[in-house]
N, C-alpha and C positions, 0 to 999 in steps of 0.2 A: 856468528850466531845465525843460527837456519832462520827462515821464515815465520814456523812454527813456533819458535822457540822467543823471537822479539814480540808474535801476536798475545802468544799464549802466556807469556812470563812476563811481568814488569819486575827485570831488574832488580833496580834499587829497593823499590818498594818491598818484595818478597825477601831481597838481602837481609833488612833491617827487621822484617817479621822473623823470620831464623834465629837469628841472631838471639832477641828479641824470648824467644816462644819455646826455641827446640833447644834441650838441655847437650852443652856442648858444641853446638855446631858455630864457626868462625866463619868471616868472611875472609878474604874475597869466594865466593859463589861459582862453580860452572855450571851450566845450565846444557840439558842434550833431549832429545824429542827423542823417543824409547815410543812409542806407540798410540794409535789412536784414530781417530776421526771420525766415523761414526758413532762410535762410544766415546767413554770418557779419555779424557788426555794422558797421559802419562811421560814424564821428565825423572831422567835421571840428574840426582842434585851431588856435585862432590864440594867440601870446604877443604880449607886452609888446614886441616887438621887432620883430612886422610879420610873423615868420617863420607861416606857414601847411604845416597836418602833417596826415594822415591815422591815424588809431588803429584798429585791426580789433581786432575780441576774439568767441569763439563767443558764438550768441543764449545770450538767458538761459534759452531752452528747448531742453535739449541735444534730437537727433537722434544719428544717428551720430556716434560720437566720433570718426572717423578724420575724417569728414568738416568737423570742428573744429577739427582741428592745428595752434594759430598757430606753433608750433615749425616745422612740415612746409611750411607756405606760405609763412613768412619765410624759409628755409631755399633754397626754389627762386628767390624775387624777388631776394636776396640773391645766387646763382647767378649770375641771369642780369645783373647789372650793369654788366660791359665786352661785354656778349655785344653782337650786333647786335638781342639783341627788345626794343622801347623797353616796359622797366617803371620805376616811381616809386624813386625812392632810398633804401633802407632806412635807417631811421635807430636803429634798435634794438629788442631785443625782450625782452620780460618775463616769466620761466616761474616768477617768485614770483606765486602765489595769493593771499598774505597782500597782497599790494600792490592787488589790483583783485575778488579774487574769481575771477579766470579768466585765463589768459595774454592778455599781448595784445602785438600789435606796431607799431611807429609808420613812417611814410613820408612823403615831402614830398607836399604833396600838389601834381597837373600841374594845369594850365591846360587847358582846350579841351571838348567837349561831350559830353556823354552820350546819343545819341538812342534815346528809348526808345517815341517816336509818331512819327506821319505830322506831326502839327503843328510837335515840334521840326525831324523831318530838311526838313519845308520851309522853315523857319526860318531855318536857320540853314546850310544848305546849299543850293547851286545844281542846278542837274539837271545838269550838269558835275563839279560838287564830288562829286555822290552818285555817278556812277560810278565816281570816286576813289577815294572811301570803299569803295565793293564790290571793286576792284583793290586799295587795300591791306589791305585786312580778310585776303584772300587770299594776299599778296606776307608779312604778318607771319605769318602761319601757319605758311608755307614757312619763315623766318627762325627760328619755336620747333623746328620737323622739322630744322632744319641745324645744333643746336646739337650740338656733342661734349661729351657730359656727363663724360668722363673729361676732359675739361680746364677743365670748369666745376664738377669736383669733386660730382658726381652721381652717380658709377657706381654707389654702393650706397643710391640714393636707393629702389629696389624691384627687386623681380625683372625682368628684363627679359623671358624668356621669358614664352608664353602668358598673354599679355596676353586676349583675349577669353574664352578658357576659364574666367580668376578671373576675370575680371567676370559671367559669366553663372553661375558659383557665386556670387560676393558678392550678385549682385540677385536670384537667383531664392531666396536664403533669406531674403533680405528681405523679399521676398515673402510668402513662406509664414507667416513669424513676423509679417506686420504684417497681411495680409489682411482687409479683411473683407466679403468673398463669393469665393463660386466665378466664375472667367471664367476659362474655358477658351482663348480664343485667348492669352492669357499660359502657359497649360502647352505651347501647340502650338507656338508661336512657340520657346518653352527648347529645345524639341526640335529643333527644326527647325535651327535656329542651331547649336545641339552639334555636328552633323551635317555642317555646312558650314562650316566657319571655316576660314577663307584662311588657307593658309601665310603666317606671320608673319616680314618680313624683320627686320632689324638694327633692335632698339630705339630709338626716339626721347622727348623731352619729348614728353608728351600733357598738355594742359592740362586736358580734360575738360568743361569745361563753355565752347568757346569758340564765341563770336556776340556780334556789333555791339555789343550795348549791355554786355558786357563791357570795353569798351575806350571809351579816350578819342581823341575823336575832333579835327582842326584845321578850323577854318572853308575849308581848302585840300582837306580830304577824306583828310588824313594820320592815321593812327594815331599818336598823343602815345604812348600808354601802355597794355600789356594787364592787367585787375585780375583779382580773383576767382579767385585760383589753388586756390581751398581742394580742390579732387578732384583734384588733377596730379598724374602719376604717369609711369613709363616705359613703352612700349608699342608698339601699333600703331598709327602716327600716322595712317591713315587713319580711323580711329575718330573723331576730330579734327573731317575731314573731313565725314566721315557724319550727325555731328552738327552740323555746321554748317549745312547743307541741309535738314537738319530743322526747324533753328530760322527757316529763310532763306524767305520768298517772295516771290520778283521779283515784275517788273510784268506779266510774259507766264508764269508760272506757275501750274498749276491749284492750286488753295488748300489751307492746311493746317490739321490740327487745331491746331496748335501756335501760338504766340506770332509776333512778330516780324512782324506783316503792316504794319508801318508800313513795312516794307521795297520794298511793290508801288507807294511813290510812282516817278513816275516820273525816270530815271535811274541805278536803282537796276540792276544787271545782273539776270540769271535763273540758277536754280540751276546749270541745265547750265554758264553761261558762270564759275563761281564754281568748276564742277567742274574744266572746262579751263583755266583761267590757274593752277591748281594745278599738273596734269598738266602742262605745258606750261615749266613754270620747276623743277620736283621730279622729273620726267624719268620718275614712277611708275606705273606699269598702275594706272588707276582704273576698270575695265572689271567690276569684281564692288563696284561703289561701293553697290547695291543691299542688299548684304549688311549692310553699315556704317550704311546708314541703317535694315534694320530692326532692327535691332542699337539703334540709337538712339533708335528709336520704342519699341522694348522699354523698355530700360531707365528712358525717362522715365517709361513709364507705372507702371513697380516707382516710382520715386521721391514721383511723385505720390500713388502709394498709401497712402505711407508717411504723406507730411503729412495725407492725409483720416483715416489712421487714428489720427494722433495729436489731431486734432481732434475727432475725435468721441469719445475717450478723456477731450477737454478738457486736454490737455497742453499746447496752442496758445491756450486760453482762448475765449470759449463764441464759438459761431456757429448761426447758425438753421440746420434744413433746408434753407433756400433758398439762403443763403450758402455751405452746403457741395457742395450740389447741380455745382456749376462743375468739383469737385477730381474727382468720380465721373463725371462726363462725361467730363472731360479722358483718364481712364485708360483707359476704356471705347476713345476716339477714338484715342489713341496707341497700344493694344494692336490694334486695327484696321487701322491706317496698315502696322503690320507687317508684317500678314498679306502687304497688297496689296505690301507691297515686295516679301517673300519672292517671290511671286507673278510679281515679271519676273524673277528670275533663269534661268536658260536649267538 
């Protein structure tokens, strides 16, 4: 049993909760560390009976607590069950402490692929299958934005209104309280942003942290299942959006600071075309789309700050100079990207 896997899992405890909670499932238990650490944990569970389950519980080094809620995420997958957004099955959730140390909640776990490089999406997809994948990465988006949360029993999952205004309160004091240095294009950008925030129509699901390797993908280029709900919230679903093309670079797009360039294999669509088959099926003015992506470059760079700063605190456990060197670049480049977004707005 990995390190993770004795920190994060007790055992008998969680055996007997199973057992106990989730219909079907036998012991004896294996237990396997599938992903995590800055976010929330993730363990794949097999029983006695074949049955295979998914177990999320916060790291063992808290962050934001809101950011943690196994209550708040099981709560929205659990939502979305008969809806049209394909999520994993809920199968229970545990808000005794005494049982794990920390809430946690279980899922079936889906079939199909995670592409998280150029070498899996070549792998295991075609240059036909990937532009699949980029149309429905897109088409399941629209599917979260179409949900009626007053019949999925969400209306008072958060405020609806000014959605970007709390977030540019929640991250800019994140900011401040985690910092450590001065960079001014993150005080210029809070302003700038305040200043301009699109009138926000009729509330949607915002999942918050939504791109590709959130989701599980079909050898077909279909989306099985969207994960990672821990920041969802209700809002301005083009936020959604914004962030999605942050995290996104096609094969014909100029480069980004950001993650996600196994995306430039080709096949793979371009941000614009990702922007439009949105527009195109959601029927919505994405014409100040610019806003939303610096919006998104902001905020990751507040996030990222957060982790470099809890590292060097050693909250996250030790790391060289060199090894942290990555987190302080990254914020530096993301609080950058914004500027230049702000920058095409008319």
């Amino acid at each position: 049993m990995s390190d993770t896997v004795s920190a994060g899992i007790d055992s008998p405890n969680v055996s007997k909760w199973l057992e106990a909670n989730v219909e079907g499932a036998k012991g004896p238990f294996k237990f396997e560390f599938i992903a995590g650490g800055h976010s929330n944990l993730t363990f794949s569970v097999r029983d006695a009976n074949q049955n295979h389950y998914v177990l999320r519980r916060p790291p063992l080094s808290h962050g934001l607590a809101s950011a943690h809620d196994m209550g708040r995420e099981h709560r929205m997958i659990d939502a979305l069950q008969n809806s049209n957004v394909p999520v994993p099955r809920t199968r229970g959730l545990c808000s005794d402490i005494e049982v794990n140390g920390a809430p946690f909640y279980v899922m079936n776990f889906v079939d199909g692929h995670i592409i998280r490089d150029s070498t899996i999406a070549e792998s295991v997809l075609t240059e036909q299958t990937r532009t699949r994948a980029s149309e429905s990465l897109v088409e399941t988006l629209t599917k979260i934005h179409a949900v009626d949360v007053s019949k999925v029993g969400l209306q008072d999952f958060s405020r609806h209104e000014g959605y970007i205004a709390r977030q540019l309160k929640r991250w800019y004091g994140q900011w401040n309280a985690q910092k450590t240095r001065e960079l001014s294009s993150i005080d210029r950008v809070y302003e700038e942003l305040a200043k301009r925030i699109p009138e926000q129509g009729q509330a949607t699901i915002v999942h918050g942290d939504y791109r590709l390797d959130n989701c599980i993908v079909s050898s077909q280029g279909e989306i099985q299942a969207v994960l990672d709900w821990e920041i969802c919230t209700l809002g301005d679903p083009l936020a959604d959006l914004g962030l999605l093309t942050v995290y996104w670079t096609g094969p014909g797009d100029e480069p980004s600071p950001w993650m996600s360039q196994y995306t430039t294999v080709s096949g793979f669509l371009n941000r614009n075309d990702l922007i439009e088959h949105y527009a195109k099926i959601t029927g919505r003015d994405v014409s100040n789309i610019e806003f939303y992506r610096a919006f998104a470059y902001w905020k990751l760079a507040c996030i990222v700050e957060g982790v470099y700063a809890r590292y060097l605190g050693g909250a996250l456990g030790e790391k060289t100079a060199a090894e942290l060197e990555p987190f302080k670049s990254q914020t530096e480049a993301a609080a950058n990207s914004a500027e230049v977004a702000l920058s095409r707005l008319n």
